[in-house]
C-alpha positions as CSV (number, residue, x, y, z in Angstrom):
1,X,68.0,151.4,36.2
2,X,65.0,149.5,37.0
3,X,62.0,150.2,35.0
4,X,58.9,152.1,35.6
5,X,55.8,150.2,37.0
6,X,53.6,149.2,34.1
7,X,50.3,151.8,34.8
8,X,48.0,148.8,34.3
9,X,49.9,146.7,36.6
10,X,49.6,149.3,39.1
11,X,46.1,149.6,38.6
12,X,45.4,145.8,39.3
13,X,47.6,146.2,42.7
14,X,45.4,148.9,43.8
15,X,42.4,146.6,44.1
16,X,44.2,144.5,46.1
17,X,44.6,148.0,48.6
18,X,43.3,147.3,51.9
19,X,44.2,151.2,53.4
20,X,40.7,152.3,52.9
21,X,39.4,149.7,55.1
22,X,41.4,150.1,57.7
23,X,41.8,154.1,57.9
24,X,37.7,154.9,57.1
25,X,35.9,151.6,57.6
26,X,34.0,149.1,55.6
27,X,31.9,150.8,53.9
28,X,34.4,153.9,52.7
29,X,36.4,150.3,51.5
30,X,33.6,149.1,49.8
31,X,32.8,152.4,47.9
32,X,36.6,152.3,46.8
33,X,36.7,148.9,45.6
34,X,33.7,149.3,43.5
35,X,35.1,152.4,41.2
36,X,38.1,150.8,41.0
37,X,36.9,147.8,39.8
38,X,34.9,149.2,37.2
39,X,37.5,151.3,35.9
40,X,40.1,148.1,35.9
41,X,37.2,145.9,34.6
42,X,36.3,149.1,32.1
43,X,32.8,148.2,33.1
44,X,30.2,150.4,32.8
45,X,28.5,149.6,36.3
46,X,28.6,148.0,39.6
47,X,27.0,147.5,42.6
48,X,28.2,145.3,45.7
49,X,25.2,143.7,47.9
50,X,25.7,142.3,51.8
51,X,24.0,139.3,53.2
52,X,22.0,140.8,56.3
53,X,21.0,138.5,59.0
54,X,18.5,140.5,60.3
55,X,16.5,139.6,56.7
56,X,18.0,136.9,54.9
57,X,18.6,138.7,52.4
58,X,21.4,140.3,50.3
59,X,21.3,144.3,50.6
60,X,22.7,146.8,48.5
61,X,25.7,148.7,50.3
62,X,27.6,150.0,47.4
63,X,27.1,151.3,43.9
64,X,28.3,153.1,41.1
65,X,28.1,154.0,37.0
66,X,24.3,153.2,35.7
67,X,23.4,150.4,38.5
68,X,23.1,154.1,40.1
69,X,19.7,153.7,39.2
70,X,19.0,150.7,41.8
71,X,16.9,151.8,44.9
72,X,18.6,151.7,47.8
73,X,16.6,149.2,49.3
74,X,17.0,146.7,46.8
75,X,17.8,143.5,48.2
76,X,19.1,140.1,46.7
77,X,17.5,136.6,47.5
78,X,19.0,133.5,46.6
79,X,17.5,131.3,44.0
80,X,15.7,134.6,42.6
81,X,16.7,136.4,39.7
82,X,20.2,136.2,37.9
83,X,22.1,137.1,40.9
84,X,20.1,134.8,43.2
85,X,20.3,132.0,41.2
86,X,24.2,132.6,40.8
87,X,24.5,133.0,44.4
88,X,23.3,129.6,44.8
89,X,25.5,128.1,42.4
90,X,28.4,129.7,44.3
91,X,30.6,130.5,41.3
92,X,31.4,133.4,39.4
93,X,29.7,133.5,35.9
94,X,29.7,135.4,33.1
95,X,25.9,136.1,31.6
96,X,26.2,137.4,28.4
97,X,22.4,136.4,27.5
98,X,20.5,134.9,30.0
99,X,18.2,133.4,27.4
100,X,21.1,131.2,26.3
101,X,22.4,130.6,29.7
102,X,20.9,127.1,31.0
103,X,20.8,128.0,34.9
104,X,18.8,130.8,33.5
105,X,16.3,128.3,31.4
106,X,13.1,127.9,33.7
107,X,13.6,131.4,35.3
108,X,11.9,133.5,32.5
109,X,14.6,135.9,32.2
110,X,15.0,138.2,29.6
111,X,18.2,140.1,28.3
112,X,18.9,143.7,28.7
113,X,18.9,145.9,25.7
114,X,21.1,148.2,27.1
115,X,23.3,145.6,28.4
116,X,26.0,143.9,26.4
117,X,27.5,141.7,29.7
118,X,27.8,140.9,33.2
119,X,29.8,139.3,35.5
120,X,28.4,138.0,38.6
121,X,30.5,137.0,41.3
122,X,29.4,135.2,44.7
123,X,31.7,136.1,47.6
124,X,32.0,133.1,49.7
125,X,33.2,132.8,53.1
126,X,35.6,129.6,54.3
127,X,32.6,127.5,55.1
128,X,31.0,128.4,51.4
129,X,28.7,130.2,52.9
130,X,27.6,133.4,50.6
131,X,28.3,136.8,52.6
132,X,27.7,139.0,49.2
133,X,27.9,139.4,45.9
134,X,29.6,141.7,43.8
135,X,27.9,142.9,39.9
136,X,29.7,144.3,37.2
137,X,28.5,145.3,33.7
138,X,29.1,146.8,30.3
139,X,26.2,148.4,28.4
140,X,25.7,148.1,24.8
141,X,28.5,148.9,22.9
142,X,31.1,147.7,24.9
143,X,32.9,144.1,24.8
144,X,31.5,141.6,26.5
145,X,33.8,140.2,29.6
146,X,35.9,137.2,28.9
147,X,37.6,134.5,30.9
148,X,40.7,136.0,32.2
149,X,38.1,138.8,33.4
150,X,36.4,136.0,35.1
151,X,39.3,134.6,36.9
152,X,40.2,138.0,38.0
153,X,37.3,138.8,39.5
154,X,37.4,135.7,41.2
155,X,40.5,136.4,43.0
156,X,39.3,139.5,43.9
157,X,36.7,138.3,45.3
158,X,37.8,136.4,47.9
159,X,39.8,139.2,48.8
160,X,36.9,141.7,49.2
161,X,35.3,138.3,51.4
162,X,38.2,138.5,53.7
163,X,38.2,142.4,53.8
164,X,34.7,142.2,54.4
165,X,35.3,139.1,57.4
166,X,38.2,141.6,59.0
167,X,36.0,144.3,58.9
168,X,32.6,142.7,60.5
169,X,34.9,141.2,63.0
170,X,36.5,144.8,64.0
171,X,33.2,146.2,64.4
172,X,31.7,143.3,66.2
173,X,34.7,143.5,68.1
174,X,33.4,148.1,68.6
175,X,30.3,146.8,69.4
176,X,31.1,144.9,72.3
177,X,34.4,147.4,73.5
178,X,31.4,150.3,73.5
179,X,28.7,147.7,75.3
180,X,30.9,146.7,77.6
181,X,32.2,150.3,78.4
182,X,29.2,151.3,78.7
183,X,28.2,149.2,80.7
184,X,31.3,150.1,82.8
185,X,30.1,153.0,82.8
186,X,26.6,152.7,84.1
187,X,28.1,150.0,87.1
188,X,30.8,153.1,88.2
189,X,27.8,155.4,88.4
190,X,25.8,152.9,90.2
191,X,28.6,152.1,92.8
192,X,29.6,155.5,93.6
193,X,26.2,156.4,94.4
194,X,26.1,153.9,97.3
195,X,27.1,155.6,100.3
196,X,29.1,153.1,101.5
197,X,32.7,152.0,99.8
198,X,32.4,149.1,97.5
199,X,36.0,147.3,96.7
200,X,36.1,144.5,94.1
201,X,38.9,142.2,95.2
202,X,40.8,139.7,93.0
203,X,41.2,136.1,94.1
204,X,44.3,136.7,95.5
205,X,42.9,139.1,97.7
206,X,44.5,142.6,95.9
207,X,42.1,145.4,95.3
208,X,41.4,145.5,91.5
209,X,38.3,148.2,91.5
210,X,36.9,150.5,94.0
211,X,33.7,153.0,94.4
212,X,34.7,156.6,94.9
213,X,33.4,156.5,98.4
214,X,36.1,153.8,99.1
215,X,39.3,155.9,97.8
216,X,37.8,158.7,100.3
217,X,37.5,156.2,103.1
218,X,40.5,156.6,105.1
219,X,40.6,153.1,106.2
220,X,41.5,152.4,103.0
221,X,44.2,154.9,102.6
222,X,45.2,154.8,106.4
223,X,45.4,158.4,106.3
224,X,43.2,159.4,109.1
225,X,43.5,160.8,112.7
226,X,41.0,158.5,113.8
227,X,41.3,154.9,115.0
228,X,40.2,153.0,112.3
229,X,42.3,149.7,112.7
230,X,39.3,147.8,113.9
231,X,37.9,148.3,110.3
232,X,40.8,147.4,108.7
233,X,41.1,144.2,109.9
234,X,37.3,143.5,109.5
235,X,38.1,144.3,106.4
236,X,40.9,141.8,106.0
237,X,38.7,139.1,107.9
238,X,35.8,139.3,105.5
239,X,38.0,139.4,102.8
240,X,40.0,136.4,103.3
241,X,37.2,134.2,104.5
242,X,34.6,135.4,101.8
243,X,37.3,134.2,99.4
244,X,38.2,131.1,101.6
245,X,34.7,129.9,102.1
246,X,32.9,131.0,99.2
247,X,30.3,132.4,101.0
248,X,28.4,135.4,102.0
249,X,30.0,136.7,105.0
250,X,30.0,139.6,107.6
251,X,31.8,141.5,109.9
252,X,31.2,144.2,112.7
253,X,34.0,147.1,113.7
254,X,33.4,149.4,116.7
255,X,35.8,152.1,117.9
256,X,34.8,152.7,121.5
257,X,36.7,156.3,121.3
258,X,34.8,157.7,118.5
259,X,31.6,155.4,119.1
260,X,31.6,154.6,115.5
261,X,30.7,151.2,114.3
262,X,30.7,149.6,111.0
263,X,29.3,146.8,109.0
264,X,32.0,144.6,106.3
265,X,30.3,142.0,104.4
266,X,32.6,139.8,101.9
267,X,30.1,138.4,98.7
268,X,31.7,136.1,96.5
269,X,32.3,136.3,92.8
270,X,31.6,133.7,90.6
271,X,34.5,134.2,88.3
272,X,36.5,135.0,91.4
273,X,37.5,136.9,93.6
274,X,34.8,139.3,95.9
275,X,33.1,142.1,96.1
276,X,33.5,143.8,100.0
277,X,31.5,146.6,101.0
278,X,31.8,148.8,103.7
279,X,28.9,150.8,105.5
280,X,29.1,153.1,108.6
281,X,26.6,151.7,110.9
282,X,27.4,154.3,113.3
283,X,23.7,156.5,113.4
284,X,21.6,153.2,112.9
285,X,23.2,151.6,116.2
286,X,22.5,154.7,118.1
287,X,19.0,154.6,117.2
288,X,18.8,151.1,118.1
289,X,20.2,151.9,121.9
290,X,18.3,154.6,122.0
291,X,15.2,152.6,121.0
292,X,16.5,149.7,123.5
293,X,16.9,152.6,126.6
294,X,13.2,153.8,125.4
295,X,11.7,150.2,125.2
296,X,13.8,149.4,128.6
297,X,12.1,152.4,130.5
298,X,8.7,151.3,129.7
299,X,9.4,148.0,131.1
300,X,11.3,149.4,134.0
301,X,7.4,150.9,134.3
302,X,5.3,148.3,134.0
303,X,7.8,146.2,136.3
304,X,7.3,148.8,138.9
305,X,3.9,148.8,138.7
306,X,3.4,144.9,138.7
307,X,6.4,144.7,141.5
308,X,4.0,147.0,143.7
309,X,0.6,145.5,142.9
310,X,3.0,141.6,143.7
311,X,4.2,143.3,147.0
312,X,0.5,145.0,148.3
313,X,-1.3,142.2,148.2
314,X,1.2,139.9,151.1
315,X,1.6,143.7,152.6
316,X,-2.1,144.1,152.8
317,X,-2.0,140.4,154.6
318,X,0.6,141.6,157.2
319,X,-0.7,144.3,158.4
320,X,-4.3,142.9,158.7
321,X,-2.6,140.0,160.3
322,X,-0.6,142.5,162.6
323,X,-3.6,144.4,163.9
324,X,-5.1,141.0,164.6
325,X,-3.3,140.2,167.0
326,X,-2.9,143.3,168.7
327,X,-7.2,142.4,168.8
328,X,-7.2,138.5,169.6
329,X,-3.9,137.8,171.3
330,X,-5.0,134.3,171.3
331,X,-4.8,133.4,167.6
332,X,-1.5,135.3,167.8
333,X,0.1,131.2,166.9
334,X,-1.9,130.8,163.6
335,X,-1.6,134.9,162.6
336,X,2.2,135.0,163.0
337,X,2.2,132.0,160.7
338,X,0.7,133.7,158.5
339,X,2.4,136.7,158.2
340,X,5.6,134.0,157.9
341,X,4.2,132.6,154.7
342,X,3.7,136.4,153.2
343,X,7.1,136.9,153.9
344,X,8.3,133.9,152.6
345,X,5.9,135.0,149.1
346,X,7.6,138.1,149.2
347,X,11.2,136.8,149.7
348,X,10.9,134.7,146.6
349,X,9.4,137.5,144.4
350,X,12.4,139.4,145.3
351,X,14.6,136.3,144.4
352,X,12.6,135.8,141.0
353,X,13.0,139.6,140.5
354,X,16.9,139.6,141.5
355,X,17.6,136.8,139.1
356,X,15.6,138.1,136.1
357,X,17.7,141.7,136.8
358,X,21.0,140.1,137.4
359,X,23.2,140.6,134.4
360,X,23.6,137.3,132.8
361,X,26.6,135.1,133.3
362,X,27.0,131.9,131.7
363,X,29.3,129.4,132.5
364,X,29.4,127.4,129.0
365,X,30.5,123.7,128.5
366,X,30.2,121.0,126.2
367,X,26.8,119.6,127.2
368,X,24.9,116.4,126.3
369,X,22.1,118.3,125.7
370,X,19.4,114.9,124.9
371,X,20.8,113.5,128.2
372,X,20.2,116.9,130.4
373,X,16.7,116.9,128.9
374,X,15.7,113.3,129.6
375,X,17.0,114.1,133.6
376,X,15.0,117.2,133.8
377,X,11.9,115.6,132.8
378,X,12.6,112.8,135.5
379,X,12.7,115.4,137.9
380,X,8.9,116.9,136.3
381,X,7.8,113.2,136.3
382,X,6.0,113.7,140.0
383,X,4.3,116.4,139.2
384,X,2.9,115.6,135.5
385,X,1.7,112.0,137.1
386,X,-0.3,115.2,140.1
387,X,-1.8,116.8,137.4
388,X,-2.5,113.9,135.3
389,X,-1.1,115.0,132.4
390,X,1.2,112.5,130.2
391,X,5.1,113.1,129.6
392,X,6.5,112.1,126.3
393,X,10.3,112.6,125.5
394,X,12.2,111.9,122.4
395,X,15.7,112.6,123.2
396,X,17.9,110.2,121.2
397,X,21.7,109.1,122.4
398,X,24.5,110.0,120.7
399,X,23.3,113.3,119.9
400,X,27.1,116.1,119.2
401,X,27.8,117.7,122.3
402,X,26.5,121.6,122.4
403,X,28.4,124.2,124.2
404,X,25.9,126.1,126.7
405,X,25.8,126.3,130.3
406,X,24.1,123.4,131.4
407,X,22.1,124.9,134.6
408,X,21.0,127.4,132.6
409,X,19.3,124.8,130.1
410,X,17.9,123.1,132.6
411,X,16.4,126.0,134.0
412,X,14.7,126.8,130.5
413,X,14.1,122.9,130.3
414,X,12.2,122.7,133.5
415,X,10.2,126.3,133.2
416,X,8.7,124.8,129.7
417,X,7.8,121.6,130.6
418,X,6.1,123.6,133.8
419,X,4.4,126.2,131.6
420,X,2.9,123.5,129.2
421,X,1.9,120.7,132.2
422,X,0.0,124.1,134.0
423,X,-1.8,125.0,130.3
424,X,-2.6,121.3,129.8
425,X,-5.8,119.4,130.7
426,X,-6.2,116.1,132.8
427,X,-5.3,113.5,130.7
428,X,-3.5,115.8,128.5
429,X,-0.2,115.2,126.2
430,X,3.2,117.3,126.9
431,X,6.0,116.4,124.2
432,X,9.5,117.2,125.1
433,X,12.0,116.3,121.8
434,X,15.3,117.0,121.4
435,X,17.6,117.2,117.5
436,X,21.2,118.3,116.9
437,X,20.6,121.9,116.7
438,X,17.5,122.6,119.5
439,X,14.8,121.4,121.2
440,X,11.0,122.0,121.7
441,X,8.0,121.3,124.1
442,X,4.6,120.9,122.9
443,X,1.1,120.4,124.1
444,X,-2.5,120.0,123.3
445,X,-3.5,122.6,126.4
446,X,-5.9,126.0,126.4
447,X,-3.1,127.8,123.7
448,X,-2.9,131.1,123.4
449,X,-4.3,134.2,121.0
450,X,-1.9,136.1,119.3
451,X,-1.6,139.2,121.1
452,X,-0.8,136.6,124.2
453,X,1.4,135.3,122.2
454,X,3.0,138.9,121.7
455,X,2.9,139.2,125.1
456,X,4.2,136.2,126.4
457,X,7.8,137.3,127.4
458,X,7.2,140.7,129.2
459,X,7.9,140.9,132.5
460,X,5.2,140.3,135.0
461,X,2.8,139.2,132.2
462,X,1.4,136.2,132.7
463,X,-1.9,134.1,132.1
464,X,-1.9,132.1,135.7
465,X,-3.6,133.1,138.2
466,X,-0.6,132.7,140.8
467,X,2.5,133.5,138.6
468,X,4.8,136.3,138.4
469,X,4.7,136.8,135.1
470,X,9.1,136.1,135.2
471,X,9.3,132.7,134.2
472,X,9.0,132.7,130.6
473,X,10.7,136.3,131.1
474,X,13.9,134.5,132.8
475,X,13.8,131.4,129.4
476,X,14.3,134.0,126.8
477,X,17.0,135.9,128.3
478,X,18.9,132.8,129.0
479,X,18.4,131.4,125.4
480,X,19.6,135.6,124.1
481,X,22.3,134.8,125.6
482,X,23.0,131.5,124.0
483,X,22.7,133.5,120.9
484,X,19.8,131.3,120.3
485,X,16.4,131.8,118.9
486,X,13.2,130.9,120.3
487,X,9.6,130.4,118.6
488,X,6.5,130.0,119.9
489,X,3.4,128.8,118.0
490,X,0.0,128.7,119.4
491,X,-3.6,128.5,118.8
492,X,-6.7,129.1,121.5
493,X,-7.9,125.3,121.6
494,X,-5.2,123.6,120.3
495,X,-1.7,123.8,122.7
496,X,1.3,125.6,122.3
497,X,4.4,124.3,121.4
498,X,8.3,126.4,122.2
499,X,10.9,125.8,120.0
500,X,14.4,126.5,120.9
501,X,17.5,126.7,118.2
502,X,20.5,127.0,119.2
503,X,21.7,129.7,116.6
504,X,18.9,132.1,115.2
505,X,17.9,131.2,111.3
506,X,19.8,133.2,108.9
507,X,17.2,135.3,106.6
């Protein structure tokens, strides 16, 4: 039969026990270590001190037997005291009198009368760096500690160091599970309070994490009675080229059936993948038409009002002409002509007003946009050298070629160069230029204040004495439906100057 563990034996093994660490924590471990080593030790006290970073300095996190009677604030600094100058010196030591010792010789130490020894030993880390120290002593009485106590200690040491290592790194490890939890937690709250559904998408396009309003979407289920296939593959779209191009993108959906419409934006991650939201623009849109209808029956109004006062003034001319001749048959030659020429001024508003209310229909092709400039303002030449005002064109060959419908251009070409030659003075400046992506004309004329400027493209406003108001009307629908952008800058004094892009500036 084998024999019986030796009780002391068993004793030493205990402290070697690392249960307690793992099944209450550190400092249950730490408590446990300490009365067993002072029962194996058969010392009379002990205490086990922590370095903190917070302070620099050792704290006291376990003790037991008459070192009961430290505060529990009492710290440990290296280089002060016994333990502080053992701490520095990194080894275990024995300190039987400290007035003997010589690390002990400038530090005006004195011994303990109730003490009869200690045994102080540094626990040091891999890189020798001090994470604690651990004090045990006899009082007097008892037998001071010898060697083989020394060398014990020392190997227990090192294995409190890496009990202690395991355990900081387990609750370092707590910390950030709990942080980062939280923090989980917070971003789920935050998402599912967003109306719309929020779906984080992996690089390979799978859905890794969703909002609640996104598992109750049905688009995203495809359990619906609704036609929602229009979102779905907005969806898709946004997500593959968000993830495809790295970028911001968007996307629109519109069921004509249900007149619901929806906006799908794609942002990219920068640890991959994307984060796609979806948002029912449905109500928004509605408002916007409705604003649109609103904003389109007041100018249906002021049109009809500046349509009548256009058409009074050549029917106020006819019919005085008219009743003229019925009076003085003889100047019947020079009155008919001039009820021709009202006519004629009232055909042409009705053109100008037919072609500002025709629906817009453009007939796009790649385009030479510098050359189409420089033409049109061959064409204006004659009239700028009339009115005495200078024509300046920067339109450099070579330029990509745009696609837009190239009578249409012209049109909005030829209107500016007309509305800045008109606001111009003799011996003025116009400046037509011309640049990859849009064009502008600029002069040094009367300018304009800024409710003129707010004005500018209403219908049948205008600042000419003898215009219709629909010229400038006529250039902004044509560059809308470009899908352009147009800015004008002007200042009473000082000129105007139009500047046309061919693709509105992203905000």
């Amino acid at each position: 039969m084998a024999a019986a563990p030796n009780p002391a034996e068993h004793g030493l093994w205990d402290l070697f026990d690392l249960t307690t660490l793992f099944s209450r924590g550190l400092q249950d471990y730490l408590n446990e270590t300490l009365r067993r080593s002072t029962a194996w030790f058969r010392a009379t006290g002990g205490s086990i001190f922590l370095f903190d970073e917070r302070t620099g300095e050792h704290t006291l996190r376990a003790v037991t037997g008459h070192q009961n009677t430290l505060p529990k604030n009492a710290t440990i600094k290296t280089g002060h005291g016994i333990a502080g100058l053992v701490l520095q010196t990194g080894e275990a030591r024995i300190i039987d009198d400290p007035m003997h010792d010589p690390l002990f010789a400038n530090a005006d130490i004195n011994r303990a009368d109730s003490l009869q020894s200690a045994m102080v030993v540094p626990l040091m880390d891999s890189n020798r760096s001090a994470i604690g120290v651990m004090n045990l002593s006899r009082q007097a009485g008892e037998p001071p500690f010898r060697m083989p106590d020394l060398a014990l200690a020392h190997t227990l040491g090192a294995q409190v160091v890496l009990a202690v290592t395991n355990a900081q790194m387990v609750e370092d490890m707590r910390g950030k599970t709990h942080a980062l939890a939280a923090m989980n937690e917070k971003l789920t709250a935050v998402l599912d309070s967003v109306a719309g559904a929020v779906v984080v998408v992996g690089e390979d396009g799978t859905i890794v994490n969703h909002n609640q309003a996104a598992a109750q979407d049905s688009f995203l289920t495809g359990g619906s009675e609704a036609d929602l296939s229009e979102v779905q593959t907005a969806l898709r779209r946004a997500t593959k080229e968000t993830l495809g191009t790295r970028l911001r993108t968007n996307q629109h959906a519109h069921d004509r059936s249900a007149d619901r419409t929806w906006l799908v934006e794609g942002v990219p991650l920068s640890s991959g993948g994307a984060v796609v939201t979806v948002k029912e623009t449905t109500q928004i849109e509605r408002q916007n038409r409705e604003v649109a209808r609103v904003k389109r029956l007041a100018e249906i109004g002021q049109m009809t009002a500046a349509i009548a006062h256009e058409i009074r003034n050549p029917l106020t001319g006819i019919r005085s002409a008219a009743a003229m001749i019925g009076q003085n048959p003889d100047m019947s030659a020079e009155l008919v002509a001039m009820i021709e020429e009202e006519v004629l001024r009232l055909n042409a508003l009705c053109e100008d007003f037919l072609e500002f209310a025709r629906p817009m229909q453009l007939d796009k092709q790649p385009t030479d946009v510098a050359d189409l400039c420089r033409k049109a303002a061959q064409l204006a030449g004659e009239d700028f050298q009339q009115f005495g005002v200078q024509l300046h064109v920067v339109a450099p060959r070579g330029l990509p070629m745009i696609d837009v419908d190239p009578r249409r251009i012209r049109q909005v070409v030829v209107n500016l160069l007309r509305n800045a030659m008109q606001a111009s003075h003799k011996g003025g400046e116009v400046r037509l230029s011309v640049w990859e992506t849009g064009l502008a004309v600029e002069d040094d004329g009367v300018g304009m204040s800024e409710e003129q400027v707010s004005k500018l493209f209403s219908p049948f406003f205008t600042t000419k004495a003898d215009g219709t108001g629909l010229g400038l009307s006529t250039v902004h629908k044509i560059v809308d439906a470009h899908g352009g952008f147009l800015r004008v800058t002007s200042q009473p004094g000082k000129g105007s100057r139009f500047e046309l892009t061919w693709e509105a500036p992203k905000e």
